[in-house]
KOLBA-43536 format. One record per residue (C-alpha): residue in one letter; chain; y, x, z. Coordinates in steps of 0.1 Angstrom, whole numbers, plus 2048, in hexadecimal, padded with zeros to 3 digits. Layout:
<nodes>
   res   chain   north   east    up
     A       A       Y      X     Z
...
</nodes>
This chain:
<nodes>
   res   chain   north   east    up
     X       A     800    800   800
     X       A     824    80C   7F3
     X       A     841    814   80E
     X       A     85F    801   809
     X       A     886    7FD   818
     X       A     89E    7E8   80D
     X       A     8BA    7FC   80A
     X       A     8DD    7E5   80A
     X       A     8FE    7FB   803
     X       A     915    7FA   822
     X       A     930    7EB   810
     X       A     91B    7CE   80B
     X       A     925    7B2   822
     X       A     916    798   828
     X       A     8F6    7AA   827
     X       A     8DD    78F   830
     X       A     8DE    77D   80B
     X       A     8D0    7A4   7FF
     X       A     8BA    7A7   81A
     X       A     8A9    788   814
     X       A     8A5    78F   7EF
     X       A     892    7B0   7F8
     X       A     880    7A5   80C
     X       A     872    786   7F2
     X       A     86A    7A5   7DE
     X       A     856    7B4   7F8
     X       A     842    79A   7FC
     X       A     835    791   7D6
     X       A     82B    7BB   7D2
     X       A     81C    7BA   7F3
     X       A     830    7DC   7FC
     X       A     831    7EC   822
     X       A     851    7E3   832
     X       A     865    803   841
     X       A     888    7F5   84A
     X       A     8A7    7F1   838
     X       A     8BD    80C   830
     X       A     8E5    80C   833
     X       A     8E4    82C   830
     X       A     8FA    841   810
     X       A     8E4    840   7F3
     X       A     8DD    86A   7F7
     X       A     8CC    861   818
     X       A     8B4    842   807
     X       A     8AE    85D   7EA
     X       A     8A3    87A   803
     X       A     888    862   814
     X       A     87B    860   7EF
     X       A     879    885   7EB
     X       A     869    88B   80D
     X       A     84D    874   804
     X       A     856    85B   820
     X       A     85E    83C   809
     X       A     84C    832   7E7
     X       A     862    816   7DC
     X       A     886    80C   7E4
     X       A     892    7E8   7DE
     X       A     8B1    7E0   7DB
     X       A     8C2    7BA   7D4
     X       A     8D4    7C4   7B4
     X       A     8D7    7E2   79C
     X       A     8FD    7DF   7A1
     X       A     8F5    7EA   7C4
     X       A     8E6    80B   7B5
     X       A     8FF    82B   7B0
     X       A     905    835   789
     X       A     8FE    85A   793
     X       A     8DC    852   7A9
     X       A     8C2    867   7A5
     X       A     8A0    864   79E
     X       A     8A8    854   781
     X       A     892    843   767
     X       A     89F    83B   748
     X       A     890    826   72A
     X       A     898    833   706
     X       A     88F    826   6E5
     X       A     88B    800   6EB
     X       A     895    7E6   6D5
     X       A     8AD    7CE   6E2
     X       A     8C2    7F1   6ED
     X       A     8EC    7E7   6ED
     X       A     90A    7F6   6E1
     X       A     908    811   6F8
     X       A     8E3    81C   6F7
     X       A     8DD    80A   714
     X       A     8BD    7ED   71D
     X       A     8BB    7D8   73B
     X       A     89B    7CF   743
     X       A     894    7AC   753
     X       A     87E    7B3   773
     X       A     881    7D7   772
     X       A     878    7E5   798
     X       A     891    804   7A2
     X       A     88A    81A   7B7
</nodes>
């Protein structure tokens, strides 16, 4: 079973509509609650490379810093914009 937080940005207020929303995604992939995070993204991404988490869920992609990192990147699908960009419906970050 996968390790999971929830990480919510601190600016992110009220927090419970997120929280609630992660946690629904929990559920349905049966993933191993840690805690939530409120922590600056560096901090959630650390836990990541020390092994500690698998997965981090967050409530929406907006909530995710342009300059994260790891980073995973989808090229050469159809359906790509202006920009070179897709969003995928569904897609799991993390």
């Amino acid at each position: 079973m996968e390790i999971a937080v929830i990480w919510i940005p601190a600016h992110i207020e009220p927090s419970e509509p997120a929280v609630a929303r992660c946690l629904s995604h929990l559920r349905r992939h049966s993933y191993r609650f840690a805690g939530i995070m409120r922590a600056p993204w560096e901090t959630v991404e650390q836990t990541m490379i020390d092994g500690e988490v698998d997965v981090v869920v967050i409530a929406d992609v907006a909530h995710l810093p342009p300059d994260r990192s790891p980073r995973i990147e989808l090229a050469g699908s159809p359906g790509i914009d202006a920009d070179g960009d897709r969003t995928v419906p569904d897609t799991q970050f993390g």
